[in-house]
The first five atom37 places (N, CA, C, CB, O) and aatype in JSON, in Angstrom:
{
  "aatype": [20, 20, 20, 20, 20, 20, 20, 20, 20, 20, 20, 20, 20, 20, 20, 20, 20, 20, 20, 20, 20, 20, 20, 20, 20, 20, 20, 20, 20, 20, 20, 20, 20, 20, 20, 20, 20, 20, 20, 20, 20, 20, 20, 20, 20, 20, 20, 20, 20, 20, 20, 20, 20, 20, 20, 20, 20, 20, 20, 20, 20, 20, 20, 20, 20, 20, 20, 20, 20, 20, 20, 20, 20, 20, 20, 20, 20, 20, 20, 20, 20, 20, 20, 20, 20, 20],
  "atom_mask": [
    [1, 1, 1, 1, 1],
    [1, 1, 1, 1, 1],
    [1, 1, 1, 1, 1],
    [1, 1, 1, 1, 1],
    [1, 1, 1, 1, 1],
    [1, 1, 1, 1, 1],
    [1, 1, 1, 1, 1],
    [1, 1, 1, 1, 1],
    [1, 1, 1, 1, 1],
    [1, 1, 1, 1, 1],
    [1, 1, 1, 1, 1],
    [1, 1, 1, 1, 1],
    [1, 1, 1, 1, 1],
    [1, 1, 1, 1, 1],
    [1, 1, 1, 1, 1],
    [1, 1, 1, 1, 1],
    [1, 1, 1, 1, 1],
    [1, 1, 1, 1, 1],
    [1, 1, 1, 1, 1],
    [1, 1, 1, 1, 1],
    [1, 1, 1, 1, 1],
    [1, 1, 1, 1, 1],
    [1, 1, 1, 1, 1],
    [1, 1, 1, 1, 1],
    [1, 1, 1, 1, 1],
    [1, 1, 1, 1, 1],
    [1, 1, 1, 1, 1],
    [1, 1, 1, 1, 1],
    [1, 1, 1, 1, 1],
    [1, 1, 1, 1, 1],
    [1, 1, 1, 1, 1],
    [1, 1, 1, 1, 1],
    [1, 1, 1, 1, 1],
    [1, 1, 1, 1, 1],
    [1, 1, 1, 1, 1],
    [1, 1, 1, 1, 1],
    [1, 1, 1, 1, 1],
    [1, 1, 1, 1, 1],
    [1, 1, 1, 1, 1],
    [1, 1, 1, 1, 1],
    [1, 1, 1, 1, 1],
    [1, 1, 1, 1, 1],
    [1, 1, 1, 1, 1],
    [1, 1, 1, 1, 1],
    [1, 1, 1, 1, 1],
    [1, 1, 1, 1, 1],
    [1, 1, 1, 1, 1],
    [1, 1, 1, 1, 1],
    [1, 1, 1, 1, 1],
    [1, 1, 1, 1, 1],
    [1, 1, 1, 1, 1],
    [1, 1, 1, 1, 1],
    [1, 1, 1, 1, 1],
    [1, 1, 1, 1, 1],
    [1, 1, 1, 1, 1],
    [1, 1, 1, 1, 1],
    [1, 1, 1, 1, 1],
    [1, 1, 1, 1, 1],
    [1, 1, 1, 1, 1],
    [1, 1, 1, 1, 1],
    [1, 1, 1, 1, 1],
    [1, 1, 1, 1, 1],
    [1, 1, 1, 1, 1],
    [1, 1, 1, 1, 1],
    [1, 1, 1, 1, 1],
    [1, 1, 1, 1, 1],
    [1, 1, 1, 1, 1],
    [1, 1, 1, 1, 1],
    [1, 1, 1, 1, 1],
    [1, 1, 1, 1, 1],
    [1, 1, 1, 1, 1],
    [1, 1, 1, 1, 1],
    [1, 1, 1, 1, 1],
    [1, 1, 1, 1, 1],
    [1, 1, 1, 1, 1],
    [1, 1, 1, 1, 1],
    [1, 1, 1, 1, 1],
    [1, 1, 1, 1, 1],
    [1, 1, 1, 1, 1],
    [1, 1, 1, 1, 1],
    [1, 1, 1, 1, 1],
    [1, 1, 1, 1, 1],
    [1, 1, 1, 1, 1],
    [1, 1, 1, 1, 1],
    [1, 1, 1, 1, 1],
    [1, 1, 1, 1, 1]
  ],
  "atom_positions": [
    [[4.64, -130.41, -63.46], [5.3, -130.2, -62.2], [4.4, -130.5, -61.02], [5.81, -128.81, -62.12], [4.77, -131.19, -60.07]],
    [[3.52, -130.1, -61.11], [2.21, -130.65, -60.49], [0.7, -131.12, -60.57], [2.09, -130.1, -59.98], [0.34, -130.98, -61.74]],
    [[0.12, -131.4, -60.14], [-1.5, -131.68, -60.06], [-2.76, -131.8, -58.92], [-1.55, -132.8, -60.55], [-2.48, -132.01, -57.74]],
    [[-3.67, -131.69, -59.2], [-4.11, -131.1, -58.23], [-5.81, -131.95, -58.75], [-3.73, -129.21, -58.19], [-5.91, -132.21, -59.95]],
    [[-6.75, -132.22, -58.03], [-8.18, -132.26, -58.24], [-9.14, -132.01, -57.43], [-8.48, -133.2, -58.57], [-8.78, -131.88, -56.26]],
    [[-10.4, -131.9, -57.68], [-11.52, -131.02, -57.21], [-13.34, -131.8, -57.82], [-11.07, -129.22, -58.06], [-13.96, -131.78, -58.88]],
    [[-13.58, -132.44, -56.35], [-14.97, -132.95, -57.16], [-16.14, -132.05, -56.46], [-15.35, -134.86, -56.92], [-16.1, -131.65, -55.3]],
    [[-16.8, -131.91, -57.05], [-17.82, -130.85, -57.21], [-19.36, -131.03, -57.47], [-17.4, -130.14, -58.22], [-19.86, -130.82, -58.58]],
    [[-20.03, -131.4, -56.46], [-21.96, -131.45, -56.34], [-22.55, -130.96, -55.39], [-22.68, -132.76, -56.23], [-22.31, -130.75, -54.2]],
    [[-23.61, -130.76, -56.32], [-24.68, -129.61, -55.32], [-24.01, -128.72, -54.01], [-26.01, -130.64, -54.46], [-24.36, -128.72, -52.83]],
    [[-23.01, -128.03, -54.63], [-22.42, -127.0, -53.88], [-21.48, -127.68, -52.56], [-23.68, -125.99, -53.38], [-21.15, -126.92, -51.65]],
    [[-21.11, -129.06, -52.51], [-20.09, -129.46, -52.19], [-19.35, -129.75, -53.2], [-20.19, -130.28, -51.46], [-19.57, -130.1, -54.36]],
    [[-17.79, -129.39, -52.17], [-16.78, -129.3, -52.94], [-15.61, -130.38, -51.87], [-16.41, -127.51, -53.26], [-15.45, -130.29, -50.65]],
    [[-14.9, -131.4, -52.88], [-14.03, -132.08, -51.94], [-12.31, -131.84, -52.68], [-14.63, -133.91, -51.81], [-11.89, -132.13, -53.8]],
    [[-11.85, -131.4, -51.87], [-10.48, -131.21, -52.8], [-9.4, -132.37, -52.57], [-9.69, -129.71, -52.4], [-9.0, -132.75, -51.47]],
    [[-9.08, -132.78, -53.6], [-8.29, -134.17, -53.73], [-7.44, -134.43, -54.45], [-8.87, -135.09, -53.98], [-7.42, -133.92, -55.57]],
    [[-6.09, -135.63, -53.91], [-5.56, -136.13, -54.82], [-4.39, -135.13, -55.74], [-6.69, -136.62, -55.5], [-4.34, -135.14, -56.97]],
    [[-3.59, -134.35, -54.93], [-2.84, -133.02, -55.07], [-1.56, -134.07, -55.55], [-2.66, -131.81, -53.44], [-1.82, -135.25, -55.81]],
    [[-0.44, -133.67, -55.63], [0.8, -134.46, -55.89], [2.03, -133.43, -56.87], [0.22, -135.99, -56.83], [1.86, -133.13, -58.05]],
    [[3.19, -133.03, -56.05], [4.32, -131.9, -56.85], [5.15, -132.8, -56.82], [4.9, -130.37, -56.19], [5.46, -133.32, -55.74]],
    [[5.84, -133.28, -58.32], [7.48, -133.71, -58.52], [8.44, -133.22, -57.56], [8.08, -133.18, -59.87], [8.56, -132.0, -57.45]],
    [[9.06, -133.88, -56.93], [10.09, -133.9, -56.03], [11.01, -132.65, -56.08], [10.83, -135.09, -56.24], [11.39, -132.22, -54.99]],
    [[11.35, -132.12, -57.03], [11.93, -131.2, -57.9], [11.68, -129.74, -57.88], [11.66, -131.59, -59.03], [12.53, -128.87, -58.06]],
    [[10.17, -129.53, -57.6], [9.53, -128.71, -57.63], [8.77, -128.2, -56.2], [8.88, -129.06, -58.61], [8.26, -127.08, -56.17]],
    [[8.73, -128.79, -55.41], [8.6, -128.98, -54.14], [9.42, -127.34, -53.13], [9.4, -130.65, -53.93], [10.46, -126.77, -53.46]],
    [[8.9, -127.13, -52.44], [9.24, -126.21, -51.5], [9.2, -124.86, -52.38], [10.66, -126.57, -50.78], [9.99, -123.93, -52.19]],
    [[8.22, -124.85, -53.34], [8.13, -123.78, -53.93], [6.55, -122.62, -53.82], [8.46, -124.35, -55.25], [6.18, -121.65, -54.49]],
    [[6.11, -123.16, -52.93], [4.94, -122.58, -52.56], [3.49, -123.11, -53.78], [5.35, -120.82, -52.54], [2.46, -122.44, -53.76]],
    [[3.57, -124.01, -54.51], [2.91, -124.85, -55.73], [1.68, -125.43, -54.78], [4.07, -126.26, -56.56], [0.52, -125.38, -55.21]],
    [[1.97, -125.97, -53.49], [0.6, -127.06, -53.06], [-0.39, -126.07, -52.17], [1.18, -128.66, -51.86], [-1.56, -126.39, -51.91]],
    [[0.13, -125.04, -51.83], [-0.9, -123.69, -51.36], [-1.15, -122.78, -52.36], [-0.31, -122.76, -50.21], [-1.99, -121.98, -51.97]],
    [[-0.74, -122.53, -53.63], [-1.59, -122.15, -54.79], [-2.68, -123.03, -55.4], [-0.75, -121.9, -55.8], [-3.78, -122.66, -55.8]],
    [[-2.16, -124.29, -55.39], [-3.32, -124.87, -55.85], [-4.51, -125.01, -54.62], [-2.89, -126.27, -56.47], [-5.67, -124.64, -54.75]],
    [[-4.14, -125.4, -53.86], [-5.61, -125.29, -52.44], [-5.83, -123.9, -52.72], [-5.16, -125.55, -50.32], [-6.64, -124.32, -53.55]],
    [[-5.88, -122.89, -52.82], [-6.28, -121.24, -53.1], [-7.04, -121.43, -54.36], [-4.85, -120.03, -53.36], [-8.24, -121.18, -54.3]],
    [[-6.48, -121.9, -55.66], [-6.69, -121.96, -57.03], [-8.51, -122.76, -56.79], [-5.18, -123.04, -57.96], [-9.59, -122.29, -57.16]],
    [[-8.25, -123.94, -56.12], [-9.38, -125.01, -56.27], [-10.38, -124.55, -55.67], [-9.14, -126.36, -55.74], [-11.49, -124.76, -56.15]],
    [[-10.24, -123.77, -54.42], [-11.24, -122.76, -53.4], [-11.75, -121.93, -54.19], [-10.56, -121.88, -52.21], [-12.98, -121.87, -54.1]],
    [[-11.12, -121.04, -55.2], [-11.55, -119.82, -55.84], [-12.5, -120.42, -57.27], [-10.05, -118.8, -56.25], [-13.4, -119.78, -57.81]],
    [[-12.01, -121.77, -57.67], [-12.73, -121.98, -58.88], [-13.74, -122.84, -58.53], [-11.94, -122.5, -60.0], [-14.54, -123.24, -59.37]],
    [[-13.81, -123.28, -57.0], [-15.07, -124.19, -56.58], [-16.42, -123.18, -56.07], [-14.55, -125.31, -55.17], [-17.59, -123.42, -56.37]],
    [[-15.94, -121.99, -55.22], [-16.44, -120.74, -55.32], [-17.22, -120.45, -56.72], [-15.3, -119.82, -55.09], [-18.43, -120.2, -56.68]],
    [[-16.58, -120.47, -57.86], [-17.11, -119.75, -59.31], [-18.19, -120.54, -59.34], [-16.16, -119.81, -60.81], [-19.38, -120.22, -59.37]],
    [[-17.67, -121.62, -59.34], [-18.89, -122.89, -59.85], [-19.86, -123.72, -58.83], [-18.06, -124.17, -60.56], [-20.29, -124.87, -58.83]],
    [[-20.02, -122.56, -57.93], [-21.03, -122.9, -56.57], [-20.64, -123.5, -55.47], [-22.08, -123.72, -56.84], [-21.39, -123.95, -54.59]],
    [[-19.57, -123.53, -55.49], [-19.53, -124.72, -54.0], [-19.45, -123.59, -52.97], [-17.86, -126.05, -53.79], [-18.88, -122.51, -53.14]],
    [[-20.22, -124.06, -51.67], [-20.17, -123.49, -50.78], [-19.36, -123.75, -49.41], [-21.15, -123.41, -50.75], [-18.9, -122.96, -48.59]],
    [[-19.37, -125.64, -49.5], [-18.95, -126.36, -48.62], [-17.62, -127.02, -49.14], [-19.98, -127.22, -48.24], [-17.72, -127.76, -50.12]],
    [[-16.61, -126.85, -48.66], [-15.03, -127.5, -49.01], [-14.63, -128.62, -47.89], [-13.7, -126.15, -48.93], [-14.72, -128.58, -46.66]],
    [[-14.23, -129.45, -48.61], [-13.8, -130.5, -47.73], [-12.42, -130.96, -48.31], [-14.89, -131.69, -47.66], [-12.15, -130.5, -49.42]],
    [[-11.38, -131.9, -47.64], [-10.17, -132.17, -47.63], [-9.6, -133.23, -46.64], [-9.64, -131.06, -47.5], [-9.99, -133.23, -45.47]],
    [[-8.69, -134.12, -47.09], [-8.62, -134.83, -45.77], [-6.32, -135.28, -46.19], [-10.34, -136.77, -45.74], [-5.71, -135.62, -47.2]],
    [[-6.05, -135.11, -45.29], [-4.36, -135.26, -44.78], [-4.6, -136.21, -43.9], [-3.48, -133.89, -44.01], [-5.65, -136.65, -43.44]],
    [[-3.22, -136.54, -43.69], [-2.38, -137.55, -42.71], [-2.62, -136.22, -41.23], [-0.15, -137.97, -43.47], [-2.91, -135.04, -41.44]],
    [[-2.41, -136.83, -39.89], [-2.89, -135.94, -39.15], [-1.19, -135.74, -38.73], [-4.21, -136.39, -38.02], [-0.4, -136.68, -38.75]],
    [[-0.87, -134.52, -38.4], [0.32, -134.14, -37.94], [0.85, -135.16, -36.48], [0.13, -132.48, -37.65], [0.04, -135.61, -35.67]],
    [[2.42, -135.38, -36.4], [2.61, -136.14, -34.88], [3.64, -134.8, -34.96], [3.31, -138.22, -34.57], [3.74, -133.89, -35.78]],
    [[4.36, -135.14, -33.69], [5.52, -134.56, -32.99], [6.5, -134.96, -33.59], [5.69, -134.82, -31.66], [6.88, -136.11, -33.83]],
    [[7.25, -133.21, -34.07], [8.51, -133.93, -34.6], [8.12, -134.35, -36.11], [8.95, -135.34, -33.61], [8.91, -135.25, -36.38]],
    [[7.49, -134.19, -36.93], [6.74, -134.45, -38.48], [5.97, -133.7, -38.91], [5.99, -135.51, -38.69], [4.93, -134.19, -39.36]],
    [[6.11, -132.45, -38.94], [5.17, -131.59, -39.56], [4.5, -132.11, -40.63], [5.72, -130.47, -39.96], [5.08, -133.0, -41.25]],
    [[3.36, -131.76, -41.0], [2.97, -132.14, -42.81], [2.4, -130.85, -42.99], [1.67, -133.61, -43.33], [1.57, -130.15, -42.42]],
    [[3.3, -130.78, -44.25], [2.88, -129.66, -45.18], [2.0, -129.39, -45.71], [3.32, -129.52, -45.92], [1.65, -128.25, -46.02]],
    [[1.26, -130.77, -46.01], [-0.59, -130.43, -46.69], [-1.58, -130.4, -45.62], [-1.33, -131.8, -47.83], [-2.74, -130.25, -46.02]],
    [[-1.37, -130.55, -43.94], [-1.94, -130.1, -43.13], [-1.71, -129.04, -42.65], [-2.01, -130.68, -42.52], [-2.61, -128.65, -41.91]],
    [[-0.53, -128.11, -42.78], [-0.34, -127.0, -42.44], [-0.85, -126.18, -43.85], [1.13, -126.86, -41.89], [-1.18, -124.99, -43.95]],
    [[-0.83, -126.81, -44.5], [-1.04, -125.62, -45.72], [-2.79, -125.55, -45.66], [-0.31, -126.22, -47.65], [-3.37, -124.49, -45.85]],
    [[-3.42, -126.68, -45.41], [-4.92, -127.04, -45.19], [-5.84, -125.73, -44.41], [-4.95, -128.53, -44.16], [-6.8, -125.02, -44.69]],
    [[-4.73, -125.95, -43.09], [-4.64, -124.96, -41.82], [-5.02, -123.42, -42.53], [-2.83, -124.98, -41.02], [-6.12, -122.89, -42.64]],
    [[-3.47, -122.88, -43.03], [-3.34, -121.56, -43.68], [-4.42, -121.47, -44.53], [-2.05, -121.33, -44.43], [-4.64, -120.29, -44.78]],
    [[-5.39, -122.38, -45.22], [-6.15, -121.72, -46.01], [-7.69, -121.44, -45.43], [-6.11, -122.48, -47.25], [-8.56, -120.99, -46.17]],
    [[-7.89, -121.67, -44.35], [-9.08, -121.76, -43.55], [-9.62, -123.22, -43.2], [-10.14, -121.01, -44.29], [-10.56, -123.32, -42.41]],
    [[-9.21, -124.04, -43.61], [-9.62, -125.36, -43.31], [-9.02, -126.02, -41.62], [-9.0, -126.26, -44.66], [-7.92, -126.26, -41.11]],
    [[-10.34, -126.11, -41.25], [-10.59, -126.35, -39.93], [-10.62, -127.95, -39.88], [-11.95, -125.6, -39.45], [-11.37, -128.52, -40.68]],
    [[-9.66, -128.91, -38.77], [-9.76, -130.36, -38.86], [-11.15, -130.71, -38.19], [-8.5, -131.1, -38.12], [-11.51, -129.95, -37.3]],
    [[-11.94, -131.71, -38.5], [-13.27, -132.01, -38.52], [-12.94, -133.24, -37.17], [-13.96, -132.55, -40.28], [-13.38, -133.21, -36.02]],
    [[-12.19, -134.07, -37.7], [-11.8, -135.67, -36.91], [-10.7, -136.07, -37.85], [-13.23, -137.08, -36.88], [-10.38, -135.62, -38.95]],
    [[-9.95, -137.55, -36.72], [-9.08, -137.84, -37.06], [-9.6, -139.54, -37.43], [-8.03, -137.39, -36.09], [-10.27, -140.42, -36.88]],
    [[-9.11, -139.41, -38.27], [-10.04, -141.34, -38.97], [-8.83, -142.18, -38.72], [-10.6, -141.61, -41.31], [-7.73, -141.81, -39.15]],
    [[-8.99, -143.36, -38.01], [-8.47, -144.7, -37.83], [-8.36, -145.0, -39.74], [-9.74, -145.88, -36.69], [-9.15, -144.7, -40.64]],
    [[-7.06, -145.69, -39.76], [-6.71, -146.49, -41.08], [-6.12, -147.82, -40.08], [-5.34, -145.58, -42.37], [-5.43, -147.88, -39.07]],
    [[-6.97, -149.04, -41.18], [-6.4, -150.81, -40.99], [-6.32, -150.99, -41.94], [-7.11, -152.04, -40.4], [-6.88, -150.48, -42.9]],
    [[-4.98, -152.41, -41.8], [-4.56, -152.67, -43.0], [-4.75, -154.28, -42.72], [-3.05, -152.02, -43.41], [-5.28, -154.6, -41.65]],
    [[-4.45, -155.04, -43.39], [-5.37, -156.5, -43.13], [-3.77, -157.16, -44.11], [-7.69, -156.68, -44.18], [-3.71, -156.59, -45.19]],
    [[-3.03, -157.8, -43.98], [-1.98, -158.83, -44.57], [-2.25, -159.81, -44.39], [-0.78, -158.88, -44.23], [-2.73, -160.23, -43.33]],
    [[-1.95, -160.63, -45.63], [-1.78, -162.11, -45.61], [-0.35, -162.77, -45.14], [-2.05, -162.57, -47.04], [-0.21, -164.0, -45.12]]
  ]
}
């Protein structure tokens, strides 16, 4: 129903690469796992958590930036994306 990952050195921790079936969605699943990955990056030393979302506009909430928000995660910067077509 879902998935979730977590890379982990010398007490950094980057949480990544989350993803809930359509189906399963609006069930409170993508803020257990950000809680879940915090508490087991905690066990296994991490001190420093990192994360990165789409940045919210007007009118488009995002749910993995608000949920980011609710778990203590503070936005750092907002990164430029280019795309290059032939």
């Amino acid at each position: 129903m879902a998935v979730a990952a977590m890379y982990l050195q010398d007490g950094a921790a980057h949480l990544t690469d989350a993803a809930t079936l359509s189906g399963f969605r609006r069930r409170g699943i993508q803020k257990a796992m950000v809680h879940q990955r915090v508490v087991d990056g905690l066990k296994l030393g991490g001190s420093w958590f990192t994360s990165e979302t789409a940045a919210p506009k007007p009118g488009n909430p995002l749910i993995s930036h608000r949920n980011l928000r609710r778990a203590g995660f503070e936005m750092a910067y907002i990164r430029a994306k280019y795309i290059w077509e032939a």
